[in-house]
C-alpha positions in Angstrom: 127.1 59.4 128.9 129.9 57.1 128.7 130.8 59.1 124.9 131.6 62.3 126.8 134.5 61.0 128.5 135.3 59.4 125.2 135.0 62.9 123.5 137.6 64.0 125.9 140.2 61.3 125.3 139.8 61.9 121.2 140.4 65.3 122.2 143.8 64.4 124.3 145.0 62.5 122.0 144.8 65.0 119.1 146.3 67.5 121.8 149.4 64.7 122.4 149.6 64.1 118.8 150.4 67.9 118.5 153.0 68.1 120.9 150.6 70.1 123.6 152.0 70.9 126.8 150.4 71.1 130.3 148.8 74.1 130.0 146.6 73.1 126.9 146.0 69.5 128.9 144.6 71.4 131.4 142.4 73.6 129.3 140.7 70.5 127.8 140.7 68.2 130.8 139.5 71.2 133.2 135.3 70.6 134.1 132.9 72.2 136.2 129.7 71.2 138.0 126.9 73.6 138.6 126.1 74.3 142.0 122.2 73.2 141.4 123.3 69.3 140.9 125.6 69.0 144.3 123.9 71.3 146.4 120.7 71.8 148.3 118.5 73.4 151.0 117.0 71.5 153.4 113.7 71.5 152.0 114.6 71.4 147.9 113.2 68.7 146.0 117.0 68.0 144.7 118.1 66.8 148.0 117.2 63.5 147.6 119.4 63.6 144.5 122.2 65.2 146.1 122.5 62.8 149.4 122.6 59.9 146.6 125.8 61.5 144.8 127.5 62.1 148.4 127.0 59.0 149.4 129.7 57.3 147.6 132.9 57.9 146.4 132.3 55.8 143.4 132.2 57.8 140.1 130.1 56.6 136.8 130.0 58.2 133.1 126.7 59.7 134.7 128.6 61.6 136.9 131.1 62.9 134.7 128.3 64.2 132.3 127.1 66.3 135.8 130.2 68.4 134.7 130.6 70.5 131.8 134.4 71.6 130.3 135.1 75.1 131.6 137.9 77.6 131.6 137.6 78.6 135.2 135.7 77.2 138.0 133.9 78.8 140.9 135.2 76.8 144.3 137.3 73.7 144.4 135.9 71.4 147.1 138.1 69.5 149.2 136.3 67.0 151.4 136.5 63.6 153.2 134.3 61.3 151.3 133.6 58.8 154.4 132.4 60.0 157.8 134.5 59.6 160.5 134.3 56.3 162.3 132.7 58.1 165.5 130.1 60.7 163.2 127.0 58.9 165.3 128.2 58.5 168.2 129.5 62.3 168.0 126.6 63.9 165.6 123.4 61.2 166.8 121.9 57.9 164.4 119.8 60.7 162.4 122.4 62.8 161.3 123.2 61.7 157.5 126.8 63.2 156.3 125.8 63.1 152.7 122.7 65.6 153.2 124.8 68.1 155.4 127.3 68.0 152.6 124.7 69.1 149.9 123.3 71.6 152.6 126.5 73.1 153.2 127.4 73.2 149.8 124.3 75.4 149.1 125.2 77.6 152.0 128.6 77.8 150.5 127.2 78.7 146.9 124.6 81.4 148.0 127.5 83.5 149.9 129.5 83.2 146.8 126.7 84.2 144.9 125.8 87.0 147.0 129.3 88.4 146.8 130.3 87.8 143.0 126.7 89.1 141.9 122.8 88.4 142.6 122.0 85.6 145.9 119.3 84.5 142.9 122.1 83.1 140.7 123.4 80.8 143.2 122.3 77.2 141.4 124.6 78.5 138.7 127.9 79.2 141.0 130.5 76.3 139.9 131.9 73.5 141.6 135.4 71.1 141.3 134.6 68.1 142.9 136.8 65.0 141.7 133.5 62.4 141.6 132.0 64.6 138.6 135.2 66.4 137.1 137.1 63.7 136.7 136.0 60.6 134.3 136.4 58.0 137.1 135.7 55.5 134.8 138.1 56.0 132.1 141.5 54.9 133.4 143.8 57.1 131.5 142.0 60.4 131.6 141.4 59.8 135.8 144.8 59.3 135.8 145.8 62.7 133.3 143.2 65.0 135.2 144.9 63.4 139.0 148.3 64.4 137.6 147.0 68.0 136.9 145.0 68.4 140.4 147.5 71.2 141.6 146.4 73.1 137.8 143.2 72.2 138.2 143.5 74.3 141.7 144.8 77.2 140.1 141.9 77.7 137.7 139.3 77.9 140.9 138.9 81.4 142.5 138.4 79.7 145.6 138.6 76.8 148.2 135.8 75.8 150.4 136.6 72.5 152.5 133.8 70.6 154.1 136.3 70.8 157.5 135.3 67.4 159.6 137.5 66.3 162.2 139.4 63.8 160.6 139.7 66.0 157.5 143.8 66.5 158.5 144.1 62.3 158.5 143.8 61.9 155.2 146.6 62.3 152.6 145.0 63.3 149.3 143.1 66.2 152.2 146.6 67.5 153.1 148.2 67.6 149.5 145.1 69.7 148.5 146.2 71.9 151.2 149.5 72.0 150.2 148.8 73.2 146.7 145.7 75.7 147.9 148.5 77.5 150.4 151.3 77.7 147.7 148.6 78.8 145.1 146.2 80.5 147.0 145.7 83.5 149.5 144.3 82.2 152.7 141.7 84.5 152.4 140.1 82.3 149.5 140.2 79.6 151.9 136.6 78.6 153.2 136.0 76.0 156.0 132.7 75.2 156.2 132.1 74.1 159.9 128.7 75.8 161.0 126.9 72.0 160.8 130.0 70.2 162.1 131.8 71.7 165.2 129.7 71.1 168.5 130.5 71.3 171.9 131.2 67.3 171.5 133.4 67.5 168.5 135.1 70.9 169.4 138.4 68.9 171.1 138.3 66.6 168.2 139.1 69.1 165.8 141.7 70.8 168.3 143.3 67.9 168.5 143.7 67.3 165.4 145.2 70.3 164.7 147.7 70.0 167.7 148.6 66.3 166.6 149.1 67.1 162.7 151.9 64.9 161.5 152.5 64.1 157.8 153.5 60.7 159.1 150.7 60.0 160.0 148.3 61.3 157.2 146.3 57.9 156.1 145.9 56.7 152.2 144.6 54.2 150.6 147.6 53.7 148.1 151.1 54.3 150.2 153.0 55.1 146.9 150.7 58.0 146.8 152.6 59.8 149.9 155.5 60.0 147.7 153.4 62.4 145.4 152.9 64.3 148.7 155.9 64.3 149.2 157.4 65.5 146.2 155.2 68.4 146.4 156.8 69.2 150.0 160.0 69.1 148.6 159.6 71.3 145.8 158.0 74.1 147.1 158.5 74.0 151.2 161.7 74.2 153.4 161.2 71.0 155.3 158.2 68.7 156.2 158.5 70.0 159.8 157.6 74.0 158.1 155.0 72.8 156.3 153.5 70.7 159.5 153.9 74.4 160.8 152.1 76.2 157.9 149.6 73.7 158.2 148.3 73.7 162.0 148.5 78.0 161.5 146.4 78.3 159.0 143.9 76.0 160.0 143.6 77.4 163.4 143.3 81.1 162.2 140.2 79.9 159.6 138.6 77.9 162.5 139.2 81.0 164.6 137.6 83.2 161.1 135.1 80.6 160.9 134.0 80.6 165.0 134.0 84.4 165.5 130.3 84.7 163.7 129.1 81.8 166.3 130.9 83.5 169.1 129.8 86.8 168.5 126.2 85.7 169.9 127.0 85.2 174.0 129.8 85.6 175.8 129.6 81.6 176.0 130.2 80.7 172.8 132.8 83.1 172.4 134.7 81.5 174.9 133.3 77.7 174.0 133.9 77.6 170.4 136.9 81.2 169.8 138.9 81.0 172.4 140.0 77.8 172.7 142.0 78.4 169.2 143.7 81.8 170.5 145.0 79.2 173.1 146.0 76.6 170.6 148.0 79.3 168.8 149.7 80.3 172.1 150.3 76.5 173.0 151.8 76.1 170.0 154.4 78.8 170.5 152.7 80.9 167.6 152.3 83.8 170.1 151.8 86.3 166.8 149.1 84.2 165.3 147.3 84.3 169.1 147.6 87.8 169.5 146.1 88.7 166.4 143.5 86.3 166.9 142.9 87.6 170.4 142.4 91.1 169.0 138.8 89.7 167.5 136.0 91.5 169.2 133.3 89.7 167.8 131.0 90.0 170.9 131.2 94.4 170.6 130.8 94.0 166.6 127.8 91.7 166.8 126.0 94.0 169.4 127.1 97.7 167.4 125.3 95.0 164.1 122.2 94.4 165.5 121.0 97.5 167.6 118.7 98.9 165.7 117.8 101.6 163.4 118.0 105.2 165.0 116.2 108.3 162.5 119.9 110.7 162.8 123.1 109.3 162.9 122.5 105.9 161.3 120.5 107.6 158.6 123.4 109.5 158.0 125.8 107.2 157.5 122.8 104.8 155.7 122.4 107.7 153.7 126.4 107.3 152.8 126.1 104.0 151.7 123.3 104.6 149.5 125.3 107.0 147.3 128.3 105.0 147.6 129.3 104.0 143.6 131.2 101.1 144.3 131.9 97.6 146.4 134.9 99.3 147.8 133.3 102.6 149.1 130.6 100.7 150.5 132.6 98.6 152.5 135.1 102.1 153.9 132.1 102.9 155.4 130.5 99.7 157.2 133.5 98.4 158.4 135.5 99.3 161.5 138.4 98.5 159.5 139.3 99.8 156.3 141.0 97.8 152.8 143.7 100.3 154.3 143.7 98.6 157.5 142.7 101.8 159.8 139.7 102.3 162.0 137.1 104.2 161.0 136.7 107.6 162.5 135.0 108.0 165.8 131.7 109.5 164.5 131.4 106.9 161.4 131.7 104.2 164.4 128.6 106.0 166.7 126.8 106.3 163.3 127.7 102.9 162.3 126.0 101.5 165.9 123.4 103.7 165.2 122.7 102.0 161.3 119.3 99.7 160.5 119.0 95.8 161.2 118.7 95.5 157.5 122.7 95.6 157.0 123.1 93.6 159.7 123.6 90.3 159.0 126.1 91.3 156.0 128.0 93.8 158.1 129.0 91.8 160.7 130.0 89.5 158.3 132.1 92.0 156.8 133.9 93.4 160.0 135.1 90.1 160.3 136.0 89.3 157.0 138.2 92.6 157.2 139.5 91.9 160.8 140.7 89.0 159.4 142.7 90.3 156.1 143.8 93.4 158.4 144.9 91.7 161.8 145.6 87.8 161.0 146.4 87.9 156.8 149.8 89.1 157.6 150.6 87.2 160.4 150.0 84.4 157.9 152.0 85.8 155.5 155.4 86.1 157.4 154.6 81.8 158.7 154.1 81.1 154.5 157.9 83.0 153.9 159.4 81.2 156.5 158.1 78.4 155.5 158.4 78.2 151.4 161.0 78.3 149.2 
């Protein structure tokens, strides 16, 4: 195993030799980890595998051959290696932070699945993750493929962050942030939180968020916040904007992320949603809040999941069916359009009227296009303001 990352040097340093520029170091360095090594259900006879890898930050040539060299990568994962200090006292002694990881991570790789093709492919959906992308072991090419992080970035269609509550206290956590929002639309941004936010850690997150301060961001190198901070500099008006950036955008994806829990009851909508519409307001980000507050999760769950009716919802069933493409299909199951209007009153009666079959993936979808339509541009305008 230890030959691959060896391989890889050889093939640097014919690169260097050549005169290659960043790009090309990025093509060669760039890896990818199938979803089937890092991720697992509950139940999957790879768990056991998967807990191991998550349990330690520490990287061998095993690891590295996990990964294969790719042109393009699936997700990026941006995560906290340790648990928080307080995880059992917060989560209980039998909650292991390795095995949620894999589980989420699965979770993470069947929606991606499911959208970019067939839910059966999932074990083949691609992961960044630094352990097994990067040859930990091999002190000159960690330290090439650290340098190209932000490219590395780039290549990845999207960002899912396993989003614990101390996930904003770490340095190298908030630089990946930085380069996701410059590089990235916030759309492609995924916090995974279902198996983290309770009712016990709830404040812990929104106080993290409220408290956000790159000063005090934790690391275990202090030179490295000058690498931060470069970054800052570059491409952001002033620390204070990007603090700014920062706490919006995190607050309208844990408000994205909530609105499927708090579509359920009336209580969770106001346990777990609206305590972020607050934050927003708090905050003096009375935009962000309104468009947040314009979330009717509770009225889209309940149109979701009455069921079938044998007229109007075959009708607009009937619709779908015919439909030729992604984009038709999702005019009609959505109250709100890819142009951002409403659907027509009788498309919404036959929508209420539709089959429990959709549901699941249609209320998933009126949020995900509440949240391009109503909050996407709110975000937009904070970026500008905030960028250079």
């Amino acid at each position: 195993e230890s030959r691959e990352a060896d391989r890889k040097f050889e093939a640097v340093q014919a690169l260097m030799a050549l005169g290659g520029d960043t790009s090309r170091l990025e093509e060669v360095l760039l890896r990818a980890t199938p979803a089937q090594q890092l991720a697992a259900g509950w139940t999957d006879g790879s768990m056991r595998s998967c807990i191991d890898f998550w349990s330690s930050s520490v990287g061998t040539a095993l690891n590295y051959a996990m990964s294969h060299d790719a042109d393009a990568v699936d997700i990026f994962v941006s995560h906290t290696w340790l648990p928080p200090e307080d995880w059992e006292e917060m989560m209980g002694p039998d909650v292991n932070y390795a095995e949620m990881k894999a589980a989420t991570l699965a979770v993470m790789a069947k929606d991606f699945a499911q959208e970019h093709g067939s839910f059966q492919d999932w074990h083949q959906i691609t992961f960044w993750v630094d352990k097994a992308c990067i040859a930990q072991e091999h002190p000159e090419l960690k330290k090439l493929s650290i340098n190209l992080l932000d490219n590395f970035i780039q290549r990845c269609d999207s960002m899912c962050v396993l989003f614990c509550w101390t996930y904003l206290q770490r340095l190298w956590c908030v630089y990946e942030w930085a380069c996701v929002l410059i590089h990235k639309p916030t759309e492609k941004v995924y916090l995974q939180t279902e198996l983290f936010v309770r009712e016990e850690t709830l404040p812990l997150y929104l106080q993290a968020v409220r408290n956000f301060s790159l000063a005090t961001t934790k690391c275990g190198v202090e030179a490295d916040r000058e690498v931060l901070e470069a970054k800052i500099r570059q491409a952001y008006i002033s620390k204070q904007e990007f603090e700014v950036l920062v706490k919006a955008t995190v607050i309208a994806l844990m408000a994205r992320s909530m609105a499927f829990r708090a579509g359920r009851s009336p209580k969770l909508y106001f346990t777990y949603f609206q305590p972020w519409v607050a934050l927003a307001f708090e905050l003096g980000m009375d935009e962000l809040g309104s468009a947040l507050d314009s979330c009717d999760c509770l009225t889209w769950r309940r149109v979701a999941t009455i069921s079938s009716g044998e007229t109007s919802g075959r009708k607009l069933q009937d619709r779908v069916d015919r439909a030729t493409s992604s984009a038709e299909v999702r005019e009609l199951q959505s109250p709100f359009s890819s142009r951002g209007h409403a659907l027509p009153p009788e498309h919404q009666e036959d929508l209420m009227q539709m089959g429990i079959g959709v549901n699941s993936l249609l209320f998933h979808q009126v949020i995900s296009d509440w949240f391009e339509t109503e909050v996407v541009p709110v975000l937009a305008k904070i970026k500008e303001a905030s960028t250079k």
